[in-house]
C-alpha positions as CSV (number, residue, x, y, z in Angstrom):
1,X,1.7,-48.5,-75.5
2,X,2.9,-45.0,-74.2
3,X,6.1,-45.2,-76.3
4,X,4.6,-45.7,-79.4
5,X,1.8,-42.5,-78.8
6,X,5.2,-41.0,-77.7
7,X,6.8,-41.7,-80.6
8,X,3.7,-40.5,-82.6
9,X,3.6,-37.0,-80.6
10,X,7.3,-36.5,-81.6
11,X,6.5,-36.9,-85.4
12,X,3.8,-34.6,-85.4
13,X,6.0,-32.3,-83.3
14,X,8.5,-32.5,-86.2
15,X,6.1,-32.3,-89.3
16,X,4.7,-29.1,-87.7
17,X,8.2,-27.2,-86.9
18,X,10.1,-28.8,-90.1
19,X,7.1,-27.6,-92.2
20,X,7.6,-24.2,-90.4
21,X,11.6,-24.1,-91.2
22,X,11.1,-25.0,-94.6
23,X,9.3,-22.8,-95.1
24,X,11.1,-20.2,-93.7
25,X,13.9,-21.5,-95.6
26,X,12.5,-21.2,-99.0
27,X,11.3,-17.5,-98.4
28,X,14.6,-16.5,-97.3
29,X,16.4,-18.2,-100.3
30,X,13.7,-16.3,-102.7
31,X,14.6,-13.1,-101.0
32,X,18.4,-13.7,-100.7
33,X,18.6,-14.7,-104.2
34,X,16.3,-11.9,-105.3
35,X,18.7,-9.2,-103.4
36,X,21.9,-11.0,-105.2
37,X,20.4,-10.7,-108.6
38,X,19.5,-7.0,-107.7
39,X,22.7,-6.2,-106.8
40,X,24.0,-7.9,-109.9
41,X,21.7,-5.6,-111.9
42,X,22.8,-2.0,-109.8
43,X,26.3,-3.2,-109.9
44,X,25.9,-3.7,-113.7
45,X,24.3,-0.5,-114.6
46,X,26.7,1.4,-112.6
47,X,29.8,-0.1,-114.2
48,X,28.1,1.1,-117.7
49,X,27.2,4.3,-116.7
50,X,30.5,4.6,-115.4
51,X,31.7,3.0,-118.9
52,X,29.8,5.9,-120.7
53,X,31.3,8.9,-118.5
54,X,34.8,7.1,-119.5
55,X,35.4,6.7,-115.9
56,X,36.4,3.3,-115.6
57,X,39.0,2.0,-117.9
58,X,41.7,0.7,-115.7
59,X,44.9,0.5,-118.3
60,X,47.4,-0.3,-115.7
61,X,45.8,-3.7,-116.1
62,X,48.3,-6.5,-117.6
63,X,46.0,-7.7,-120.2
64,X,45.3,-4.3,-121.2
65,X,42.3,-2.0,-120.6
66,X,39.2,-4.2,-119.5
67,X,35.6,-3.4,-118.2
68,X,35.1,-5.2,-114.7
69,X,31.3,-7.0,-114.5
70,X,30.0,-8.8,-112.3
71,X,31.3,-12.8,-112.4
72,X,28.2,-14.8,-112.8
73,X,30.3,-18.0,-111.3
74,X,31.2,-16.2,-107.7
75,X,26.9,-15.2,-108.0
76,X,25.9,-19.2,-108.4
77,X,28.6,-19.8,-106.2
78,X,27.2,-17.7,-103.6
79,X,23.6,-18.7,-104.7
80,X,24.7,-22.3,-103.4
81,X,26.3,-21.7,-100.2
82,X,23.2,-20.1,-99.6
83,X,21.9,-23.4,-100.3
84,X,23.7,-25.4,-98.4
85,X,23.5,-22.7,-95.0
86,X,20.1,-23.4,-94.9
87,X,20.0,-27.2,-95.4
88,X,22.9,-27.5,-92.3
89,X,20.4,-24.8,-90.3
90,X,17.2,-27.3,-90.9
91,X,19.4,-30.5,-90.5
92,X,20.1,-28.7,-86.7
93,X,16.7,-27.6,-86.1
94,X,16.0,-31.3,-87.0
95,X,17.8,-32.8,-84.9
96,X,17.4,-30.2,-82.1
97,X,13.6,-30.5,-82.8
98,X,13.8,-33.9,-82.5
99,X,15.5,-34.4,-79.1
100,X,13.2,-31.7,-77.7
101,X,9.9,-33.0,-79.0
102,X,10.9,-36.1,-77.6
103,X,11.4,-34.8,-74.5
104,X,8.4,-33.2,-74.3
105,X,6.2,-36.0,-75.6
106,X,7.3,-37.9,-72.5
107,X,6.4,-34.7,-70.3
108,X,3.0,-34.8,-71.7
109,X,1.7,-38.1,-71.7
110,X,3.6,-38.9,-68.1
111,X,0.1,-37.6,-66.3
112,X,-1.6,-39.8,-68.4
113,X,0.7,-42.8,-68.4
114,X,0.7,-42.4,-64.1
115,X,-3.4,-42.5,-64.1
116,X,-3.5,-45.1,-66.1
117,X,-0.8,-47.1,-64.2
118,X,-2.6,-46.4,-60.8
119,X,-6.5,-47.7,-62.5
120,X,-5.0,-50.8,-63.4
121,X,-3.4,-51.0,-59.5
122,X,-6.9,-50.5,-58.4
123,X,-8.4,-52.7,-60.9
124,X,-6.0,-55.5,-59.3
125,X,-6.7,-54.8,-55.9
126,X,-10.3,-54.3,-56.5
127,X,-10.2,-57.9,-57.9
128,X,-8.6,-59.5,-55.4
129,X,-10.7,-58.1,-52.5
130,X,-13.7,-59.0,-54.4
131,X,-12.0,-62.6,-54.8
132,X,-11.3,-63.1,-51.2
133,X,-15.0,-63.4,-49.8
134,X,-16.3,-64.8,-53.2
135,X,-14.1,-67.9,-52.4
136,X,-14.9,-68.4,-48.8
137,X,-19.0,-68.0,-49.9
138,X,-18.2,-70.6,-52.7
139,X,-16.4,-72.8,-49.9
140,X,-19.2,-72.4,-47.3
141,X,-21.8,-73.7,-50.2
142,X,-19.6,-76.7,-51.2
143,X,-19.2,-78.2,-47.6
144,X,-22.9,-77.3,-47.2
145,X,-24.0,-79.5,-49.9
146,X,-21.4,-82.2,-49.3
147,X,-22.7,-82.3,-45.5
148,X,-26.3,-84.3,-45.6
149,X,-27.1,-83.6,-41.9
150,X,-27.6,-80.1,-41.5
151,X,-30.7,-78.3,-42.5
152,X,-30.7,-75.1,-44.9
153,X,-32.0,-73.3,-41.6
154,X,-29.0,-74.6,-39.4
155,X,-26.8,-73.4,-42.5
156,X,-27.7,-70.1,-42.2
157,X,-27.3,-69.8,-39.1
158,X,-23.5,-71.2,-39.0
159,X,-22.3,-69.4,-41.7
160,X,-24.4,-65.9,-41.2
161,X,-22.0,-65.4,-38.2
């Protein structure tokens, strides 16, 4: 009984902090990703100012003269290690998560699981206290009516002692 309400207490342990990291996770991605694109943009507008002023030609290049921009690969590369950081950071706060609200689960409902363990002790003993005299009334009554010589009077007085 207590393992499944424990099992239940560590899923809704996890739904909460997984809903939390997620969503942690997506703002930082939408930020991240905003700043990259931003610096994409700066780092573009600087190389054509720079371009205007005639500043940065490089002709010691081998191919010749070239204008450097940013490479739109190495920013969806980065866009998806990005990615993949934050899926290995929730996949540890999973499992992490899931250990400790485990551990925890069992910390709460051990109080519980203890009362209820030491009611149903007393519910035993209760019973078989009550079970001892009820038997040795129901005893007393059957060899009173099996015995045809004593009196209801004499009965009570034998067995009131």
């Amino acid at each position: 009984m207590f393992q499944k309400a424990r099992i239940k207490l560590t899923t809704l342990y996890l739904t909460i902090i997984m809903s939390v990291s997620l969503m942690f996770s997506l703002a930082m991605y939408r930020v991240l990703s905003f700043e990259i694109s931003r610096f994409e943009r700066m780092q573009r507008l600087r190389l054509e100012r720079q371009l205007e002023e005639g500043e940065f030609f490089l002709p010691s290049h081998p191919r010749g003269p070239f204008f450097p921009v940013p490479d739109p690969d190495l920013l969806a590369e980065t866009r998806q290690r990005i990615i993949l950081s934050l899926v290995t950071v929730n996949g540890i706060v999973l499992v992490l998560s899931g250990g400790l609200g485990y551990m925890l689960a069992g910390r709460t409902l051990r109080p519980i699981e203890t009362m209820v363990d030491e009611q149903n002790r007393f519910i035993t003993d209760a019973s078989h206290e009550l079970k001892t005299p009820l038997t040795s009334l129901r005893l007393s009554m059957e060899v009173f009516l099996r015995s045809k010589k004593q009196s209801l009077s004499e009965a009570i007085k034998n067995y009131s002692r």
